[in-house]
FIKE-119952 format. One record per residue (C-alpha): residue number from 1; residue in three letters; chain; x negated, y, z. Coordinates in steps of 0.1 Angstrom, whole numbers. Layout:
FIKE-119952
DODREN_NUM_ALA_A_X_Y_Z
...
//
This chain:
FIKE-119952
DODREN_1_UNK_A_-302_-65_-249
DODREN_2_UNK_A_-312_-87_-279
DODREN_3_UNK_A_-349_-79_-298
DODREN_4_UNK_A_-362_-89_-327
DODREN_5_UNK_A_-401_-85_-333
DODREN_6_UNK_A_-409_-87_-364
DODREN_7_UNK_A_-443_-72_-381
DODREN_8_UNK_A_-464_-75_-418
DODREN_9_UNK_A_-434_-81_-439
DODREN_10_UNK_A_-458_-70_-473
DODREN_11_UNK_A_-430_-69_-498
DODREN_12_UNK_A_-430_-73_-524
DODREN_13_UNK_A_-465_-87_-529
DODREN_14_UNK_A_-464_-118_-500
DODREN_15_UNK_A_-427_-125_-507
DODREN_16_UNK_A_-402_-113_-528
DODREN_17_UNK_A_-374_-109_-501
DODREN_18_UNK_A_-372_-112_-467
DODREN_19_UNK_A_-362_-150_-452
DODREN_20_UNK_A_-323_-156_-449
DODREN_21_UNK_A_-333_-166_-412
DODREN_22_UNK_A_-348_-132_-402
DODREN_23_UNK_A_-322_-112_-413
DODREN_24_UNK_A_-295_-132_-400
DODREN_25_UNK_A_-319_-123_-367
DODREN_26_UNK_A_-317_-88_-376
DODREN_27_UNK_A_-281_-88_-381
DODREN_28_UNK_A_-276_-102_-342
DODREN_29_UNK_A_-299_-82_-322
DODREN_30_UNK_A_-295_-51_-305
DODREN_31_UNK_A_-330_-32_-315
DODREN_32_UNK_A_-351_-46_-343
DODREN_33_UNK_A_-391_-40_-338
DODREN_34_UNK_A_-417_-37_-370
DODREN_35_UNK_A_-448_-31_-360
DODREN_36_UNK_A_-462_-17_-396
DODREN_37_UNK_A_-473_-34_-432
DODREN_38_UNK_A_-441_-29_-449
DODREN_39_UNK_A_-456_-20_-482
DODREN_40_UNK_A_-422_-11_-495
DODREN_41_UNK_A_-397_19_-489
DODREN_42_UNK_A_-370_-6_-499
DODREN_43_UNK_A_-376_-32_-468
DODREN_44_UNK_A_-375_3_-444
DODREN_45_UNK_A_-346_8_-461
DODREN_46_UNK_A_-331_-26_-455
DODREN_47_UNK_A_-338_-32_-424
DODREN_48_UNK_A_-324_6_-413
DODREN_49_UNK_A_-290_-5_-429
DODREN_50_UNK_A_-289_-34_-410
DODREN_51_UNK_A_-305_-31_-376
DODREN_52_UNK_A_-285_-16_-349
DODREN_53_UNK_A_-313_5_-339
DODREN_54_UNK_A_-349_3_-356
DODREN_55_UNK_A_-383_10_-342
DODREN_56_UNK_A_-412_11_-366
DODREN_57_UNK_A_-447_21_-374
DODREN_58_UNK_A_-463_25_-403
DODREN_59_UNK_A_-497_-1_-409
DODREN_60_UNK_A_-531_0_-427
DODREN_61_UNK_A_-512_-9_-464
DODREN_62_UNK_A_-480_14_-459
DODREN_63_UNK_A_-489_43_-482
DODREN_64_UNK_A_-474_78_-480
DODREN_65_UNK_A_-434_73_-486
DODREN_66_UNK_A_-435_50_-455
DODREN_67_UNK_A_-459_76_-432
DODREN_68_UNK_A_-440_105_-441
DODREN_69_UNK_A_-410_82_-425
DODREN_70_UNK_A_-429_64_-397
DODREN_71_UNK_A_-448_73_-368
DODREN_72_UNK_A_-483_60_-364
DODREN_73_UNK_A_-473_45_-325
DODREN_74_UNK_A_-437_44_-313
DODREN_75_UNK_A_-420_47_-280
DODREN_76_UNK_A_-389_35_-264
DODREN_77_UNK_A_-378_27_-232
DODREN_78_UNK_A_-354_-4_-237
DODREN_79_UNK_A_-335_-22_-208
DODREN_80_UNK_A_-355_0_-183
DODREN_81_UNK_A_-387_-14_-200
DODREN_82_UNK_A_-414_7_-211
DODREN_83_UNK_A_-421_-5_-254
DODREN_84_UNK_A_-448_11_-274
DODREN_85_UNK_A_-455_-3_-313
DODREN_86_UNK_A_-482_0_-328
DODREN_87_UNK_A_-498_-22_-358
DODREN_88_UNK_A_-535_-23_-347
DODREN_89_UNK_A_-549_-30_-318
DODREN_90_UNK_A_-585_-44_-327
DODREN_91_UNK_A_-605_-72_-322
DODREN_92_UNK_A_-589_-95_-302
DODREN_93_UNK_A_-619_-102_-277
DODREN_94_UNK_A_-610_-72_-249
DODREN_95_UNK_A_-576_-64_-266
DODREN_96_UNK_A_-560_-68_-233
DODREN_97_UNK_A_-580_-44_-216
DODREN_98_UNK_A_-587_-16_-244
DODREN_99_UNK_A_-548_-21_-247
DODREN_100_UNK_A_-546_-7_-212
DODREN_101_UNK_A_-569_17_-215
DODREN_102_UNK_A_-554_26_-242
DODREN_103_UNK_A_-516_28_-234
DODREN_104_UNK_A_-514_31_-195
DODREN_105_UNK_A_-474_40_-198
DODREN_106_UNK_A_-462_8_-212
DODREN_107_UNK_A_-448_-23_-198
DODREN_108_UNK_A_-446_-40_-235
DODREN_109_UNK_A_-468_-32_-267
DODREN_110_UNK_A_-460_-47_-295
DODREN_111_UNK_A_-483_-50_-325
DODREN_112_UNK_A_-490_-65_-358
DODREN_113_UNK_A_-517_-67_-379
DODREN_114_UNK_A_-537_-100_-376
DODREN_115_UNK_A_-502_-119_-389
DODREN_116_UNK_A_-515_-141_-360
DODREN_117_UNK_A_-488_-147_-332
DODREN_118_UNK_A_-499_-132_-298
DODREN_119_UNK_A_-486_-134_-261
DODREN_120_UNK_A_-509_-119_-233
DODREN_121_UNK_A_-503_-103_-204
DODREN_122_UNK_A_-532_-66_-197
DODREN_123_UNK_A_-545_-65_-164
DODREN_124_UNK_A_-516_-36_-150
DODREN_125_UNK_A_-492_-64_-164
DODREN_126_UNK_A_-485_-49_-197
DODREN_127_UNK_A_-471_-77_-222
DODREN_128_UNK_A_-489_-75_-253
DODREN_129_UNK_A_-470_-90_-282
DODREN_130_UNK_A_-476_-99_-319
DODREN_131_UNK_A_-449_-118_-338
DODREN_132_UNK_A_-466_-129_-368
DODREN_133_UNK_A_-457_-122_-404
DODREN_134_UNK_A_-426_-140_-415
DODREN_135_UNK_A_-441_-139_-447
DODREN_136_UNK_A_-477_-142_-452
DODREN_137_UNK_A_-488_-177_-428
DODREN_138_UNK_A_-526_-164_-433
DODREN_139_UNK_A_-543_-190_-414
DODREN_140_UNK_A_-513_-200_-392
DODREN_141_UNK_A_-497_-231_-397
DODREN_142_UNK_A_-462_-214_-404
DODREN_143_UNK_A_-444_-175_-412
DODREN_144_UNK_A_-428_-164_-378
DODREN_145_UNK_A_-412_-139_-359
DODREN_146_UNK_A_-399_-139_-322
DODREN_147_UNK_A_-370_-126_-302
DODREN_148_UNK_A_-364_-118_-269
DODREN_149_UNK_A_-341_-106_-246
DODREN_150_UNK_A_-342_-79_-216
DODREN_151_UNK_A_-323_-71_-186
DODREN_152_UNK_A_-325_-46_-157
DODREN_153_UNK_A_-367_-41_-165
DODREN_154_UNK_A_-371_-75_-168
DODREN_155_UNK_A_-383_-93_-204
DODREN_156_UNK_A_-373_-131_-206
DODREN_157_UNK_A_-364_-156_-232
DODREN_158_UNK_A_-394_-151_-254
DODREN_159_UNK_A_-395_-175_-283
DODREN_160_UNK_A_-416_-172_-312
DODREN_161_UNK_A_-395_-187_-343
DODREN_162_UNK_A_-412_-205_-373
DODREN_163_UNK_A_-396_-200_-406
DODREN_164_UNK_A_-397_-230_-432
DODREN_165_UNK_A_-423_-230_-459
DODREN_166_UNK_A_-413_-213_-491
DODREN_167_UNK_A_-396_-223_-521
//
């Protein structure tokens, strides 16, 4: 099963559409992950036309159109993997541990938020991941996003993909 992580898209006030290179993503993998800060009905809309199957949350700038259609956290179990999404998980000094605290159930959480990539594994072993914004940088040197693929319970070619700068 192919993923795509993807989180912070801010439409249309950080870009004006979505990079050619994540959507060609979207258009490949099996389950699309946004983990919140759409800002837009019309990317929701997109990406549910797209995606195979799409699991989002709704973030700290998604107004009411978008929580009336998201859920705060999600769940899914995917590949025999336990996923949870949610768009904020705090500061990031303890995050692995309020994060387990927090969500006992899970083998993955993904999350968004800080537009700062993330890869950490909770003391229980649950993989906390934040793919970036693929189109606000903050103070990263590049937009991103990562895929990943799982089999049988198992979570494996990870890769964290920078997008180009901007024309």
């Amino acid at each position: 099963m192919q993923l795509l992580l993807t989180s912070d898209t801010h439409l249309p006030t950080r870009a004006k559409r979505l990079p050619e290179a994540l959507l060609a993503g979207v258009d490949e993998a099996d389950v699309v992950i946004h983990a919140g800060d759409w800002t837009d009905e019309a990317t929701l809309d997109l990406l549910e036309s797209r995606a195979r199957r799409l699991i989002g949350v709704y973030g700290n700038n998604d107004g009411p159109g978008l929580r009336r259609r998201l859920p705060e956290v999600a769940r899914a179990e995917l590949g025999r993997l336990r996923f949870g999404v949610v768009h904020e998980t705090g500061a990031a000094v303890g995050r692995e541990r309020r994060c387990a605290r927090c969500f006992p159930d899970l083998d993955v959480l993904v999350f968004g938020h800080s537009h700062i990539p993330w890869d950490s594994t909770a003391p229980g072993g649950m993989r906390l991941l934040n793919p970036g914004s693929p189109t606000d940088r903050r103070r990263q040197p590049f937009c991103t996003y990562m895929t990943a693929s799982v089999t049988d319970g198992v979570l494996h070619d990870l890769a964290l993909h920078r997008l180009p700068p901007r024309s």
